[in-house]
N, C-alpha and C positions, 0 to 999 in steps of 0.2 A: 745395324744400319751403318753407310759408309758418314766417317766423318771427311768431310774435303773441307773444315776451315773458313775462312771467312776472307770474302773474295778481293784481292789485290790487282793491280795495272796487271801483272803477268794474269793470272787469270782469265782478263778480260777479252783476249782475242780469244780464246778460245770460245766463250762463251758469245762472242761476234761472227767467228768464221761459219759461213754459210755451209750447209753440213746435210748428209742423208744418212739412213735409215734402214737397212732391209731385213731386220733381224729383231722385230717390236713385238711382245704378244700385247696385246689392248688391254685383258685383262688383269697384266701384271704392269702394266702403264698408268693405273687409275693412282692421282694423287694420292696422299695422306688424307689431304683434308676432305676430298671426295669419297673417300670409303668408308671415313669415319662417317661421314654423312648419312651413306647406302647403311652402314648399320645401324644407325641411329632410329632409321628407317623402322627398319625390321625388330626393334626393341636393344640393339646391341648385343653383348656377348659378355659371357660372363666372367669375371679377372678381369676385362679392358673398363674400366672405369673414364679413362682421357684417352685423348688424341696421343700424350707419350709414352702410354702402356700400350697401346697399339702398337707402338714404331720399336717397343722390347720385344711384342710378339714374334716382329718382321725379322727376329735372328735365326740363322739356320745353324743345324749340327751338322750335317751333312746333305745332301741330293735328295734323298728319300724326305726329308724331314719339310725340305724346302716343297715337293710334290705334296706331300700330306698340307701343309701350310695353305698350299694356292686351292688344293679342293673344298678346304676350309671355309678362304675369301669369298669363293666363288658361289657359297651358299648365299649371298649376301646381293646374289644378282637373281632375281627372282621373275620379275614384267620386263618386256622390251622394252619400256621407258625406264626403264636401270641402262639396258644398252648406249640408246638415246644420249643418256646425262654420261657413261663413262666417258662416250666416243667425243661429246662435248669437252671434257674433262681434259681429256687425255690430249686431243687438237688444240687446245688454247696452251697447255705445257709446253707440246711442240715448238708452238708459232714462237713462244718467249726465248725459246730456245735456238731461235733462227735455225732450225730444220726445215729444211726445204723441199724434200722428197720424201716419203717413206712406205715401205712395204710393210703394214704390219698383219700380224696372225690375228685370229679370233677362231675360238672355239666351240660351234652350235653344238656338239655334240654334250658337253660339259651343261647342259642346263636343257637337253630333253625329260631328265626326268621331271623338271617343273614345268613342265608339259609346253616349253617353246620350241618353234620350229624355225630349220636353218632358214627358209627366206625371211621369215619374218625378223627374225636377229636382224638378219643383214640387212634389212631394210629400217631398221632402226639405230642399227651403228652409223650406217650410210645418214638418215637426218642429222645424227647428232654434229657429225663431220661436216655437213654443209654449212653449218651454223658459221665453220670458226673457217673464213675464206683467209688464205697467204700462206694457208700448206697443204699439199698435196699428198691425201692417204689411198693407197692402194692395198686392194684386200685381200688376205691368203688365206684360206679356211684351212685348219689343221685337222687333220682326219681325227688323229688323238690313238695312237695304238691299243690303249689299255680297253677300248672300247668293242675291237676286234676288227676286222675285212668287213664283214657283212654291212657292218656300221659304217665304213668308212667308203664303202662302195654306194651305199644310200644317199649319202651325205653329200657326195659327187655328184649325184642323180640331180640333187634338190640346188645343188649350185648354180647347174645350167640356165636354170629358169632365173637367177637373180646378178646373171654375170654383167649385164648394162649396169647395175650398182658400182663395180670398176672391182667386182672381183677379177683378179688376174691369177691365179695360182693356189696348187692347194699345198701343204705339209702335211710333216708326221711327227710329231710328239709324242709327251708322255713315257711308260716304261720303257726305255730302249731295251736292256740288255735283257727283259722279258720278252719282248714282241719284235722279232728279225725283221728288217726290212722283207723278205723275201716274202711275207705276208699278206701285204700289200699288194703284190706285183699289180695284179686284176684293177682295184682299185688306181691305181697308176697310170696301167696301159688306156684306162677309160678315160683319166682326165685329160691325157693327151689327147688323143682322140676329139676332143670336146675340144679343145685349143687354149687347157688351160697348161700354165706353167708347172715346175714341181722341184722342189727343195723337202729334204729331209734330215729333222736333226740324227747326227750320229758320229761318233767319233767322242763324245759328252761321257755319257753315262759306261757304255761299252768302247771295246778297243776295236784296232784297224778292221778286223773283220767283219763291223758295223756299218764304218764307212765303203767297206768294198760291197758291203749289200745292197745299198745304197746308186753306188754306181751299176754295178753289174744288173742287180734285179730290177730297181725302180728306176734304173738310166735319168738319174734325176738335173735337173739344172745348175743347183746350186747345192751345198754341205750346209748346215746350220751346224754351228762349233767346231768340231774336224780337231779340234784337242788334240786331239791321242792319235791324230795320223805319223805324230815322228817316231810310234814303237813299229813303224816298216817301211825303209827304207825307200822296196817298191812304191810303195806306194804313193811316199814323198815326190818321188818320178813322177810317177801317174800323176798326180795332180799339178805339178808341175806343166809337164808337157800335153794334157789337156787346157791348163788353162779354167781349169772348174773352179769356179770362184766358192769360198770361202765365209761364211757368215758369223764372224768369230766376236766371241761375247768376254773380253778380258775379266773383268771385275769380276760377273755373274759368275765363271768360273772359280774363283778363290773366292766368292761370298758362298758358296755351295760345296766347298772341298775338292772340286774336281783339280785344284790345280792348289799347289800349297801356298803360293805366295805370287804376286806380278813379279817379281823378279825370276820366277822360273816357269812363265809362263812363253808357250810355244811362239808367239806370235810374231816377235822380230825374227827367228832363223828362218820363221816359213816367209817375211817379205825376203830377206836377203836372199833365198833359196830362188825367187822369181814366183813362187804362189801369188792368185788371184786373191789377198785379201780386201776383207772390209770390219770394219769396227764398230759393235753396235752395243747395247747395254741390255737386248733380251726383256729383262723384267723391273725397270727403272725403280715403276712406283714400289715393289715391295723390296728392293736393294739399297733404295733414296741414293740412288748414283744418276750420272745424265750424260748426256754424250760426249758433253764439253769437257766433264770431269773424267772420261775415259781417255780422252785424247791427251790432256793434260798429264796424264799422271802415264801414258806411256812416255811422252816425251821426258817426264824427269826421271822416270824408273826405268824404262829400254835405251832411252836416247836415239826415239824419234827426233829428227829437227820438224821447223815451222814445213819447211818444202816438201818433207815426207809426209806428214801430218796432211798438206793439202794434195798430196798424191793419192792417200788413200781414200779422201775424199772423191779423187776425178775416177780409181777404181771401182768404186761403190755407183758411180752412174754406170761404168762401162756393164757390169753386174746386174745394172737394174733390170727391168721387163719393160722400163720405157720404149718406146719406139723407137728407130733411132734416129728421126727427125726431132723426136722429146728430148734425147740422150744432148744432140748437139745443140739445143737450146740449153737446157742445162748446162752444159761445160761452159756455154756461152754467162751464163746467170751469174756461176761462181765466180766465174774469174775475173769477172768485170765486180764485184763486189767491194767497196772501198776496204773490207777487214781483209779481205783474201790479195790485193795489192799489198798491204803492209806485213803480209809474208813473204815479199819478195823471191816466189818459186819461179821457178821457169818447168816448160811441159814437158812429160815425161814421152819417153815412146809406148808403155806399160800402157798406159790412160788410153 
């Protein structure tokens, strides 16, 4: 788990500045003390004796180790009133966190075999979020690769009927560098179709060829990670001069291996480069990192300033699926915010 220390005056904008989102899975968002709870539930598990043997569990060796970990958690989600209390869980984190927008994933597919079904999830993630009104969740259902097309084309199917819940978008998770974007395509071309959004992780697990499937096959909206877009050049271009935003997950990256250390993490050449980023934390609750604490630790390890810091924040709306009468309220929210004045930014042309 990440240590970030014991909170000081510097700290504390960070943890103050009004901030989004668009790169959350829900059920890697479930607090500590909230999952210990869901296991407690279920009789616990055996080795976790406390809440701090749980948080030794939460270390990973590598990506694979980290996926086997989350199928694990995820046993521990059983009734859609588990949904219900995460999406509660997980919204009241947020709201502490002055998050103010977020897109986050959930995964129906990951708990058909205990016999739930995607509206019903959704409709019960959706209560749970109603509960905790001051932050705004929007919902991406991740098809989940490892499950195959067939599945992920069903799962499309079953979204339609639940999209007034404020589903806006689907992903793709799960194996990347077993299950090629190119897979998917079908599944893709129907959520469109349907009028829903699409972002797919890739660029994470597998290399640039991942993210070019991505674009090329599932012509998607947005990258989820795009890591490994600097081993091609082209491609660096391409992204560049589309302007395809970026849902780039720092920490989660070196908590998983995919990236050795923040200090050699891609993400300041790809802002200087002019890429669409945004900064997100992916899987909070099983990483114990937060947004605040991302934003933070780029500015003392890349040497982001406060002004970039809130740059990347007004990219992350430009990025979002808000509408963009939502977008310009929003820019309107942050910037009028008394933490985001005592960053003393001025606006970008990028924003």
């Amino acid at each position: 788990m990440l240590t970030t220390g014991a909170p000081t005056e510097s700290h504390r904008w960070f943890e103050d500045l009004p901030k989004l989102e668009l790169h959350l899975h829900l059920e890697g968002a479930i607090p500590l003390n909230a999952l210990w709870e869901l296991m407690q539930k279920y009789g616990g598990a055996p080795g976790i004796p406390n809440p701090a043997a749980l948080e030794q569990r939460l270390v990973y060796r590598d990506l694979s180790h980290f996926l086997e970990t989350w199928s694990w958690k995820n046993e521990f989600l059983r009734e859609y009133e588990d949904f219900t209390f995460l999406a509660d869980a997980v919204a009241r984190s947020l709201l502490r966190q002055n998050i103010r927008y977020v897109e986050a994933f959930y995964s129906p597919a990951d708990s058909a075999h205990h016999g739930l079904g995607t509206q019903r999830i959704t409709e019960a993630i959706r209560e749970g979020l109603r509960r905790v009104p001051g932050v705004r969740v929007a919902l991406v259902a991740d098809l989940v690769r490892d499950y195959g097309p067939a599945v992920g084309a069903r799962v499309v199917e079953e979204l339609i009927e639940v999209r007034d819940l404020g589903v806006v978008g689907i992903g793709l998770g799960g194996s990347e560098a077993e299950f090629p974007p190119v897979l998917f395509e079908d599944a893709f071309d129907a959520a469109r179709r349907a009028g829903f959004r699409t972002t797919a992780h890739a660029g994470e697990a597998a290399g640039p060829e991942s993210i070019w499937g991505a674009v090329r096959h599932l012509k998607v909206d947005r990258i989820g990670h795009g890591t490994r877009a600097d081993e091609d050049e082209r491609l660096l271009d391409h992204l560049a001069e589309s302007q395809t935003p970026l849902e780039m997950c720092p920490l989660s990256n070196v908590q998983t291996g995919v990236v050795a250390s923040l200090e050699l993490h891609p993400i300041r050449r790809y802002f200087e480069r002019g890429l669409v980023i945004t900064v997100n934390t992916d899987d909070p609750g099983m990483f114990g990192s937060s947004l605040a604490t991302e934003l933070r630790l780029l500015r003392q390890t890349l040497g982001f300033t406060r002004e970039e810091i809130q740059q990347l924040q007004l990219l992350a709306v430009t990025a979002s699926w808000m509408s963009e009468v939502e977008k310009e309220t929003m820019r309107s929210e942050l910037t009028s915010d008394p933490a985001w004045r005592e960053g003393r930014t001025t606006h970008s042309p990028r924003c």
